[in-house]
Steps between C-alpha positions, in 0.01 A plus 500: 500500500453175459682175637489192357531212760584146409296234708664127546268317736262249357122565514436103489698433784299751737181390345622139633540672843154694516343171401685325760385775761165464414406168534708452815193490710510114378788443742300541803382078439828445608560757714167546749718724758271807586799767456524313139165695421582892444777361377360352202230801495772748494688280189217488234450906559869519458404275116283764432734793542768286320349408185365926460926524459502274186447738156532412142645717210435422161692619235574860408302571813671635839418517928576840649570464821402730824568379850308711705497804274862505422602395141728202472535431134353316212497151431524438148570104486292305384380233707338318796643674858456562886531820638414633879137531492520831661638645140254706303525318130337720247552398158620658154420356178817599228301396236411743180172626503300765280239705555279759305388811622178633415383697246543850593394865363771770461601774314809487243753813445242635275220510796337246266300221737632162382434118676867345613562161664800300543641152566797468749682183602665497785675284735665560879840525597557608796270325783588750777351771302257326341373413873564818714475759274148480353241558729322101524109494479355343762169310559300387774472100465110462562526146637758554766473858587873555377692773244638298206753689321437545108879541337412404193196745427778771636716479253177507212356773666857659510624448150179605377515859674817529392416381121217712453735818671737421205226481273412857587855674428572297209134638333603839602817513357422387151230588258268247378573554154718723298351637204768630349765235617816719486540876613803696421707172374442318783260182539244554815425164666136415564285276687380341172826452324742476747417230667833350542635809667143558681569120677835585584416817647213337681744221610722724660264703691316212664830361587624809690206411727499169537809425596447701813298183569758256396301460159668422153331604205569247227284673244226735487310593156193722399209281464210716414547834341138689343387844503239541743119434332443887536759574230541178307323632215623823401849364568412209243379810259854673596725218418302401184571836397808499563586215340325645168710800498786293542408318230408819265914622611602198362303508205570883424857416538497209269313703229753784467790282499365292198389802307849658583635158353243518157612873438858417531482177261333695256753770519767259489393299245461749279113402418272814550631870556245653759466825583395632838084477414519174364727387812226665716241322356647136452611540907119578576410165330763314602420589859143451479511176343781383774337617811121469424281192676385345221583350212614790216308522172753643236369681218713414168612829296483449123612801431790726541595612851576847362 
């Protein structure tokens, strides 16, 4: 777990003592003894090792601290300090960050192949995990032959696994698209619609494994959703039809209620007595003239209806 250590010493004050250890070789004009020598050899080496103690920490960033492979806590301070040069500092940046996976292929709850990408912002908060629980990449340092540990481009990699894992069981548990948008009463959530509940859902499941890792997930949303360019275009046929029978329902609907209406004014009013033919045949014009594309021509009777 971890520990959260609050430093007091003064970084400015040992940097006043490594300087002072450094440039004591100047003392040997007044002091030409020959045991004075390693003396003042030995004191600018000492410098050296002194002022690799001194670390900064801005804000909203933190020093873990190892001493010799044990974990002693976190500095999360900010300022200029000293610390025993033999400490490990490895440091932890709190700040928010985002980051955007890549564009991936997968198949909805349909077994329809869709693209799907998302944002995430994220942030650490809690250093011990963050730094002992992910597995650190690690590079060779050309220049002086030594590994350099990449923390930073472990918790990208990381997050980005984990993101695109997400990715996978959110597209498998919803369809793309629902074509008929509610079965028995009850409103299916899609990809496409639902995005509200889709991000929350996403959210949730990216957190569960991030916070293994000592990860918070501020907010994570879908930021590319397509059908795959296999099926783009008879899904673009599918929805357009849809959306024209949709349309027709609505129409159809509309129709009969306003003939319903005419029929009953008439009877109401007292204006024409119909019988069943005539009825029959003013609710096949009616309807024509209501649900047909174009513009209807009426054809003016001058005569008697009977």
């Amino acid at each position: 777990m971890e520990k959260e250590i609050k430093l007091k010493n003064n970084g400015f004050i040992n940097l006043f003592i490594a300087m002072v250890l450094l440039f004591s070789p100047l003392s040997l004009i007044f002091y030409r003894e020959v045991w004075a020598v390693p003396v003042f050899i030995f004191l600018p080496l000492l410098g050296i090792l002194w002022l690799t103690g001194l670390f900064i920490i801005q804000p909203n960033q933190t020093s873990v601290l190892v001493f010799f492979g044990n974990y002693q806590g976190t500095v999360k301070t900010n300022g200029f300090f000293w610390l025993n040069p033999f400490y490990t500092k490895k440091k932890v940046s709190l700040r928010v960050r985002n980051l955007e996976s890549d564009v991936i292929k997968v198949n909805d709850q349909q077994g329809n192949p869709i693209l799907i990408s998302a944002i995430v912002v994220w942030k650490v908060i809690d250093t011990y995990k963050a730094v002992f629980n992910i597995e650190a990449l690690e590079e060779v340092d050309l220049k002086t032959g030594m590994k350099k540990t990449r923390s930073e481009e472990s918790y990208q990699k990381f997050i980005k696994i984990q993101t695109e894992s997400a990715l996978r069981k959110i597209a498998h548990t919803y369809p793309y698209d629902n074509i008929e948008e509610v079965k028995g009463g009850e409103v299916i959530i899609c990809l496409r619609s639902g995005i509200d509940e889709i991000n929350r859902s996403l959210a949730l499941e990216i957190s569960e494994r991030l916070l293994l890792v000592g990860i918070e997930v501020i907010e994570s949303r879908i930021s590319n959703l397509s059908y795959a360019p296999e099926i783009a275009g008879a899904m673009l046929r599918r929805q357009q039809a849809t959306a024209i029978v949709a349309a027709r329902q609505k129409i159809v609907e509309g129709a009969v209620g306003m003939v319903k209406l005419a029929l009953d004014e008439l009877k109401d009013q007292h204006i024409i007595e119909l019988d069943d033919e005539k009825k029959a045949s003013m609710v096949s014009n009616l309807l024509v003239v209501l649900c047909a594309d174009e513009s209807a021509r009426p054809v003016i009777n001058t005569g008697s209806i009977y």
